[in-house]
N, C-alpha and C positions, 0 to 999 in steps of 0.2 A: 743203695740209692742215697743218694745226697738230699739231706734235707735241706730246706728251702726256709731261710728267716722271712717272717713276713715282719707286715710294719706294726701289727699290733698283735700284744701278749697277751694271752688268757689268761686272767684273776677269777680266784673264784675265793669265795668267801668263808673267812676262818669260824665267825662267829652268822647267827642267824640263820635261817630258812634261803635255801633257795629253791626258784621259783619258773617256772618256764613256762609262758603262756600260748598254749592251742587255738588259734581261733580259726573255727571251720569254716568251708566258705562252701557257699554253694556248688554244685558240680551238671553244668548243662549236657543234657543227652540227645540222641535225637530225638525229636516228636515221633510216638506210635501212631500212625493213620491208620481210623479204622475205618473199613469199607461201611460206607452208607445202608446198604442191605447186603442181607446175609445171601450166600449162597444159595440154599434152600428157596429163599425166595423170588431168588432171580429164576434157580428153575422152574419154578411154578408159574412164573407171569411166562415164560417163552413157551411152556406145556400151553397154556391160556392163551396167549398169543395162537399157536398154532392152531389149536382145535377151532377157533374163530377163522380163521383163515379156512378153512376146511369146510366150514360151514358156511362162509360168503360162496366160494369154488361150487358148493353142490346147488346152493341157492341161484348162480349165473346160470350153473349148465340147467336148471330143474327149467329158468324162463327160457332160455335159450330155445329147448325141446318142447314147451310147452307155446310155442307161436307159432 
């Protein structure tokens, strides 16, 4: 391959320290959403949920038979 002259040379220093500065930078992720209620308690309110609904149902038919 042919190399390639660029327009500026690399110096590097005979005498002294050298030095090379890292500076981190932050790194954006995406946002973790966490569900507002757990599972577990979602099944419990539609368990809850139903058994009320079961209980208004026996409560219609009970007036219902009972006029």
């Amino acid at each position: 391959m042919a190399e390639v002259k660029s327009m500026f040379r690399e110096v590097l220093p005979k005498q002294g320290q050298l030095s090379v500065e890292d500076v981190t930078t932050m790194v954006l992720c995406k946002p973790k959403l966490l569900p507002l209620k757990s599972l577990t308690l979602e099944k419990l309110e539609k368990m809850q949920q139903a058994a009320q609904d079961t209980v208004r149902q026996q409560e219609m038919a009970e007036k219902a038979t009972g006029k």
